[in-house]
N, C-alpha and C positions, 0 to 999 in steps of 0.2 A: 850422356854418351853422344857422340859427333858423328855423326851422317856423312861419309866420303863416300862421292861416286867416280869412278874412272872410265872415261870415253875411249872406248876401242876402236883405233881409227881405222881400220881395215874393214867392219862392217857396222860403223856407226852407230852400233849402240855403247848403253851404259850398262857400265857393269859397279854393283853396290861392292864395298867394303866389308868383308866380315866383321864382323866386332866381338868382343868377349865380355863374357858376363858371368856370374854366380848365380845356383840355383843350389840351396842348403849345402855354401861353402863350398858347390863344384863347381870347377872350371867349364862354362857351356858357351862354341858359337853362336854367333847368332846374325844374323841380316835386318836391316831396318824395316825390313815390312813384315816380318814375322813376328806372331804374338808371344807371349810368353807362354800360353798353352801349350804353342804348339813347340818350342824350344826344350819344354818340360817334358812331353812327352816325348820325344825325338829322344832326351836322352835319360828314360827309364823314370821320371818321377810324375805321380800321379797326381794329380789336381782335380774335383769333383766338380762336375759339373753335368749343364739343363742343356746345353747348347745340341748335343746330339740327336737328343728327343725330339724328333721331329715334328710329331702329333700334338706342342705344345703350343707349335707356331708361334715363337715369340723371337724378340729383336736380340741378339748375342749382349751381353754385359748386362742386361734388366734383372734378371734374377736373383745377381750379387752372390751367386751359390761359391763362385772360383773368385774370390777374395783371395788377394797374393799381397801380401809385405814387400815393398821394393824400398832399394835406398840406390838413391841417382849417385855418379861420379860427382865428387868435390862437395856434396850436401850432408852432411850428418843424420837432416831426418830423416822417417822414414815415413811414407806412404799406403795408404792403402788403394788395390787400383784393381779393375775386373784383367782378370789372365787371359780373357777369352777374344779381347777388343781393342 
């Protein structure tokens, strides 16, 4: 998926492109700096995961607990990638 950003010339920042994505066949926005955790839960689907546990103290994606199946635009395969990172 393609990364568009648009400069707002009135107060100079950039503003990112939504983009659209599937999550089990649903239609879900999404922004290029958002993970797929957090896209998954924004709209109602639940992913298992260590990352909230804080008392773990561990680095986000180590765990491997939110293992997600993605398949990229234009690529047939499919991926295994942490949700969380």
């Amino acid at each position: 998926m393609s990364t568009e950003k648009k400069k707002n010339v009135e107060d100079n920042t950039m503003e990112e492109k939504t983009m659209i994505g599937y999550i089990n066949g649903k239609e879900v926005e999404f922004k290029a700096n958002e993970t797929i955790l957090e896209v998954a839960a924004r709209n109602g689907h639940f992913i298992p995961t260590l990352c909230e546990m804080r008392e773990l103290n561990h680095a986000p994606g180590t765990c491997r607990v939110c293992l997600t199946e993605i398949q990229r635009a234009n690529d047939p395969r499919l991926y295994l990638v942490t949700s969380c990172d």
